[in-house]
N, C-alpha and C positions, 0 to 999 in steps of 0.2 A: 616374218618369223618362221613360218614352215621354210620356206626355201634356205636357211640358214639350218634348221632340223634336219632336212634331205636336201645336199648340197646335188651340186649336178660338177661329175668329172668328164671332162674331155679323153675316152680313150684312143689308144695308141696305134691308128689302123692299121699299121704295119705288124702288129704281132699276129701269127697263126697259131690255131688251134689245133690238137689231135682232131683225127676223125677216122670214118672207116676205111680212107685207102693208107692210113699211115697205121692201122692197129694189123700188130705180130711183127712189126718194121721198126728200127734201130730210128730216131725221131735228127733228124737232121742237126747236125750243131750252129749251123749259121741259119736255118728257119727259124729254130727253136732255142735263139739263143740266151732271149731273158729267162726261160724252164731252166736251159743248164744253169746259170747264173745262179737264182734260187735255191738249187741242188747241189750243185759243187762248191760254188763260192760260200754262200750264205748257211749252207749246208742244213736247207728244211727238208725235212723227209716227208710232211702236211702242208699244203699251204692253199689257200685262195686268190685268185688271178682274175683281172679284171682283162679281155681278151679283147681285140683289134672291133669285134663288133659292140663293143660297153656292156657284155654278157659277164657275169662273176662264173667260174669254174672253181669246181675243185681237183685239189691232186689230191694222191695218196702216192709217195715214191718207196717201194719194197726194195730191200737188199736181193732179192732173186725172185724168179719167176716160181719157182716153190714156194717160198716165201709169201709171196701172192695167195695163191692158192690156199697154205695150211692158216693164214688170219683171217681170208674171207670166204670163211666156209659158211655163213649163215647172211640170211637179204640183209641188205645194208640199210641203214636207219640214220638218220642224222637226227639230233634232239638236243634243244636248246635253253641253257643254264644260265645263272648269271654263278661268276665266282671272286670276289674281290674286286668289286664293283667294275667288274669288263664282262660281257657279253660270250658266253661259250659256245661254240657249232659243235658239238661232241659228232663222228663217225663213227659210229656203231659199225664192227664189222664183225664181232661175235657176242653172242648173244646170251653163252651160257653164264647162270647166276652166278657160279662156281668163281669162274675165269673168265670174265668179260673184257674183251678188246676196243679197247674207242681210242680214237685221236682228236683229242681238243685242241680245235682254232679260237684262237683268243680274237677280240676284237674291242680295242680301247673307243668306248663309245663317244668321246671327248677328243678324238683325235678325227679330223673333217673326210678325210681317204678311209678310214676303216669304217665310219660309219656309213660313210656313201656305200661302202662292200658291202653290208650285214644288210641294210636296206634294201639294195637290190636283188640280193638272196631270194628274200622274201617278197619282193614287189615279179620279180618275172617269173614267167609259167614257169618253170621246171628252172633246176640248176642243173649242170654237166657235170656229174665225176670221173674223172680218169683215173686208172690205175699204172701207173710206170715203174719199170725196173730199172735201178743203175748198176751196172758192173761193167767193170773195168773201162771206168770214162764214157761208157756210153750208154744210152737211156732206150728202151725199147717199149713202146705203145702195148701196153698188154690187150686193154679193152676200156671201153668206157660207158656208162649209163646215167639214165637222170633220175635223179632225184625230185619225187613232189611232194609238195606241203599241203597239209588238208586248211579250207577257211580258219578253222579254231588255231591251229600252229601258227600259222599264219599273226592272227589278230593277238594271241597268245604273245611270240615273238615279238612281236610290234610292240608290245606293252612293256616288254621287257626295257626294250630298247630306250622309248620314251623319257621311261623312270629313272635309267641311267643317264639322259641326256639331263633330266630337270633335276637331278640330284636326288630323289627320293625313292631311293632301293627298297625302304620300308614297305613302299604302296605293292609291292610285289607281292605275289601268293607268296607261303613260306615253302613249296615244293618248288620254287624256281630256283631259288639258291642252291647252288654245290655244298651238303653236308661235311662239315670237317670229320676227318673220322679218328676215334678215340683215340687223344695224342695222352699218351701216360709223361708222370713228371719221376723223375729217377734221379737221384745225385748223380754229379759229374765223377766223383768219386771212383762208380760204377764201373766206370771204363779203365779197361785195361794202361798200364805204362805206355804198350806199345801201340795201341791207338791215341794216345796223347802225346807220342813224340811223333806220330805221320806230318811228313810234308804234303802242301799241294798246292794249290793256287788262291791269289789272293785277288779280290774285286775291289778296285782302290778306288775312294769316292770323296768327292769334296762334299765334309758332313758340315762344315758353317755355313759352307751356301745352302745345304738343304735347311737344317735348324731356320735361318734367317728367312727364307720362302715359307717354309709351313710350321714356321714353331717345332718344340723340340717333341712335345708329344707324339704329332703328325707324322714326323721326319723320322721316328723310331716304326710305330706305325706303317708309314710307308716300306720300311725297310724290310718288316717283319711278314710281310704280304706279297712284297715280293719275290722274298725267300722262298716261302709256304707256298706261292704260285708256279714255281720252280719244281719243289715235291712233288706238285699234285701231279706236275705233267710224268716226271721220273715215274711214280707210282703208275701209270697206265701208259707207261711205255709199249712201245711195239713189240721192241725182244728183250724176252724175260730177263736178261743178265744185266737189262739195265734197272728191272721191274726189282730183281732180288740182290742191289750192290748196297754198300754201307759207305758211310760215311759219316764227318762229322761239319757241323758248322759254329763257327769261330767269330769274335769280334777281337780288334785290335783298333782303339780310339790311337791317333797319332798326329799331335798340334793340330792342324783343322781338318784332317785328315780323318776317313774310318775305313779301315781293313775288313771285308767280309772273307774269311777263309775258307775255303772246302777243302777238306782234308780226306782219303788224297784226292788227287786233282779229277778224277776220272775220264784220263784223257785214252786209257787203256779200251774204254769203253766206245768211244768214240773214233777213234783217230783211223782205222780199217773202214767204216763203212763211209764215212763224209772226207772230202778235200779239205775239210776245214772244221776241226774238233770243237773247237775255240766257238765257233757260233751253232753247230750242232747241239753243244751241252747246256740243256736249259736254265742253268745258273745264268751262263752266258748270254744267253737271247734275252734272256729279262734283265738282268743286271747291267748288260751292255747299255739300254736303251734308257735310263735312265738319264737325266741331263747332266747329275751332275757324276758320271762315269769318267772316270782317270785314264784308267788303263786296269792291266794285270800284269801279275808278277808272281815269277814262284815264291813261295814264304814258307818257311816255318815259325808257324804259330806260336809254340816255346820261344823262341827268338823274340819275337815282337811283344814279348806280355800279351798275347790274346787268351781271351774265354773263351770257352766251350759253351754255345747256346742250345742248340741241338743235333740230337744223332739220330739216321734214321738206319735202320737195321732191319730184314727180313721183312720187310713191310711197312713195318711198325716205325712211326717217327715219335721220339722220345723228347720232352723240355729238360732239358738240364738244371739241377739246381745247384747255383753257385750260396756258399757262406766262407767262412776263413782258413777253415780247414782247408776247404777246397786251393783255395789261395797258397795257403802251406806248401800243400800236396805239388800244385805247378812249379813254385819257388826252388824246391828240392829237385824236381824234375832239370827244371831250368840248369840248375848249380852241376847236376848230373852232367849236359848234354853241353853246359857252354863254361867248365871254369875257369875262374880267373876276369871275367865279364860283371859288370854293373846286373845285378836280377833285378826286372824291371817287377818283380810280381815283389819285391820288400820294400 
């Protein structure tokens, strides 16, 4: 049973590592081709790497080499959460209460490959963190240091991990979990016309095969977690204009079908600093990885008969509350923006 707990992975000996004769050096594209992969393709700007020797590293990839500099102005810290029942490696790279910087790596503890990662985290002396730059296609070695864990962090972490393996998040101190923080409920009403006519992108999901796997409780549940798992990363984004953008989030039920909308898409946000917006945008990386993931599509929300679930704004993410009025309210909208069309909201 332990060895099913901590599985044992074969790593890749052909991958290399950064080290001290490649730091202040443009990092080779065919040495280092599964890093670009990760970064360009996949478009993570955080991620953990299991290296040619079975050692876990960490990245950290900045948009510039200032950029660098003005987020890791204070010792770096790593500190470990659980949020939604997955396993968090937060990177503390600023420390003020004010304005605090962290990059949380998630790690589905129920998934065999990430749990063998967070494990050996914790099980080898020291972890590696590298800091890398990409600009324009290419990646440069800024610097790198390790990371250690004192016994208690250690034993601490391990426990976390366990209880997410054996289901029982409960058995957790209550300072392990990631606090939600004060989500206010506001009529949908609230929002303006012209936030309720934005287009953006829709995350299409086959909702009867979820319903039929986990019941329909679970399967709303599930959805609503991974939304909010989404937020939490937006909310402690690296640069600020992702930390301070708005937006709204949307359902649209369709035959067995369910639309998750983000309105707007925020591909504006994304689309300069990543090769690939689409997995950059943490909607995307959580909602992609889902099984029963479709595809995406641009949509407007009015179109589809969708609700407004929530909107997060200046910080602050808001519950939307729907009643008839509200209903009205889109119906008219709708009749405004498509007439002569079936209104799916009468």
């Amino acid at each position: 049973m332990e060895n099913e707990f901590f599985p044992q992975l074969t790593p890749d000996s052909t991958l290399l590592s950064p080290d001290e004769q490649t730091q202040g050096e443009i990092l080779d594209k065919e040495k280092f081709h599964d890093v670009y992969k990760l970064v360009e393709e996949d478009g993570l700007p955080y991620f953990a790497r299991l290296n040619g020797r079975g050692e876990v590293e960490l990245y950290l990839v900045f948009e510039t080499v200032d950029a660098f500099s003005e987020q890791t102005r204070d010792a770096v810290s790593v500190e470990f959460k659980t949020y939604q029942n997955k396993l968090l490696a937060v990177i503390w790279t600023l420390t003020d209460p004010l304005q605090p910087l962290g990059f949380p790596l998630s790690f589905d503890i129920r998934a065999v490959d990430e749990r063998f990662v967070a494990l050996t985290i914790l099980q080898q002396p020291f972890t590696t963190l590298h800091y890398l730059a990409y600009e324009n296609g290419q990646m440069t070695h800024i610097y790198s240091e390790a990371i250690h864990f004192s016994a208690d962090e250690r034993i601490r972490a391990n426990g976390m991990i366990r209880s997410l393996y054996d289901g029982t998040p409960e058995s957790m101190p209550e300072e392990a979990e990631v606090r939600e923080e004060d989500t206010q409920t506001i009529s949908a009403l609230s929002l303006p016309a012209s936030v309720l006519e934005e287009t953006g992108m829709a995350f299409v999901l086959e909702y009867n095969r979820m319903m039929a796997t986990h019941g329909e409780e679970e399967a709303q549940h599930l959805l609503m977690s991974t939304v909010k798992q989404a937020v939490w990363v937006m909310r402690r984004h690296s640069r600020s204009e992702v930390r301070d953008s708005s937006f709204t989030v949307w359902a649209a039920e369709q035959a067995e079908r369910l639309s998750l909308i983000v309105t707007p898409s925020l591909s504006h946000l994304f689309e300069v600093v990543h090769m690939s917006e689409d997995e950059a945008n943490p909607f995307s990386r959580f909602l992609m990885t889902l099984p029963e993931f479709v595809q995406t599509e641009d949509a407007a929300p009015l179109q589809l008969g969708a609700f407004p679930l929530l909107r997060y704004e200046n910080g602050q993410l808001y519950h939307l509350e729907l009643d008839e009025i509200v209903q009205q309210h889109l119906a008219k909208l709708f009749t405004q923006a498509f007439p002569g069309i079936l209104n799916p909201y009468m």
